[in-house]
C-alpha positions, 0 to 999 in steps of 0.5 A: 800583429805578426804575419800569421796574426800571432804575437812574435815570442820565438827567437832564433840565434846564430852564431858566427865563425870561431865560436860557439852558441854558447856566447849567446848565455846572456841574451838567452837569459835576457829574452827568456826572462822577458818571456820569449821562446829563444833556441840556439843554433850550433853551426858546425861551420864546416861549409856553408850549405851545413850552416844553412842547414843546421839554422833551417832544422832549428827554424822548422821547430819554431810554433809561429812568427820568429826573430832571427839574428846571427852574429858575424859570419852567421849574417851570411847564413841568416841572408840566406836561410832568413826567407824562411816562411817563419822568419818575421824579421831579421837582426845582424850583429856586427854581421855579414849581409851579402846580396843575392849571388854575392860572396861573403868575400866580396863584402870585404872589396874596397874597405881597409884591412883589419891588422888585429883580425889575423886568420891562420889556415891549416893545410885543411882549409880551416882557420883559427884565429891567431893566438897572439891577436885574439883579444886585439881583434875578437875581443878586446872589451872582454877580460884577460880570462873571457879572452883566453877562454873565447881562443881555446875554445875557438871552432875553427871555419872552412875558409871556403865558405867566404868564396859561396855566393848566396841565392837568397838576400832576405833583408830584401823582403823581411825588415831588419835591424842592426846592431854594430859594434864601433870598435869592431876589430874583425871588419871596417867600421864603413864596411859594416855601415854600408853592409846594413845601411844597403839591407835597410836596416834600423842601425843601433851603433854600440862602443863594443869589439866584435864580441858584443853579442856576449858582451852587450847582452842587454842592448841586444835583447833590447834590440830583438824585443824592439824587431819583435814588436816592430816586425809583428805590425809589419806588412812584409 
């Protein structure tokens, strides 16, 4: 039983920087039809404080105990938002987790450069990912047209939010789990590790790109079933 004694059947999903929550169909069909209550946040990825806010408003929705997961970027915005009293656990995909008072740009200190993961910034301050490298460093597993159509439809991110320290670790107090993709392109495969290993995570290793939340639909939802489930008898 969860921390307020109800079954957890809520779960709340966070996409991450150039993309959509749309790439999270797959996993919404998976849970849905497992009986789960999914909803999608839309980060407008503008700054880091209208991410937070954005996955604040859908959590506040929520009727009881709920899973949170975010892909990528949206690691960085779950550490932050995860100490949600409704939040009963927390699940990164191939995703950022910084401490508390860190920068997402600090995560990246001390392991090797990403070649293919190439950002191009506008004079606004906002990036896409380079055209030429997209399918090398997003989505190297997904076919010639998914990949064309994931760059075309990029949402384009305020390079200033890599540089917002967050207050909050969440990982700290509520359990977590991971789901890596080994051939991740977007960060170092150690940087992940250690990034997930340090939040105490129950590390799931997967042969994906950083795609994998659209991708690896199934090894995901079975992921969040099993946070579910583990989550709801925890004494977090």
């Amino acid at each position: 039983m969860s921390i307020t004694g109800q079954e957890i059947k809520n779960v709340v999903l966070v996409h991450g920087a150039f993309a959509d929550g749309s790439g999270w169909r797959g996993v919404y069909d998976n849970l849905t039809a497992r009986g789960y209550r999914v909803m999608i946040v839309q980060n407008p990825l503008t700054s880091f404080e209208d991410d937070v806010a954005a996955t604040t408003r859908v959590l506040d929705l929520q009727d009881g105990p709920t899973i949170l997961v975010a892909h990528s970027w949206g690691g960085t915005v779950i550490t932050e938002v995860g100490v949600h009293p409704k939040v009963a656990g927390l699940v990164y995909v191939s995703a950022l987790a910084p401490d508390e008072g860190e920068t997402t740009a600090q995560q990246y200190e001390g392991f090797a450069p990403t070649p293919d993961f190439v950002i191009d910034v506008g004079e606004d301050g906002f990036g896409f990912l380079n055209h030429d490298k997209f399918k090398a460093g997003f989505a190297a597993d997904a076919s010639d047209a998914d990949a064309a159509f994931l760059r075309d439809s990029q949402v384009p991110i305020n390079m200033s939010v890599f540089g917002t320290p967050v207050k909050n670790a969440a990982w700290r107090d509520k359990p977590s789990w991971a789901v890596i993709a080994t051939e991740d392109k977007a960060f170092d495969q150690a940087m992940l590790q250690h990034m997930a290993e340090r939040a105490g995570a129950t590390i799931t290793n997967v042969s994906a790109s950083h795609d994998l939340f659209i991708t690896q639909a199934d090894v995901i939802s079975d992921v969040i079933v099993t946070a579910a489930r583990n989550a709801a008898g925890s004494s977090h």
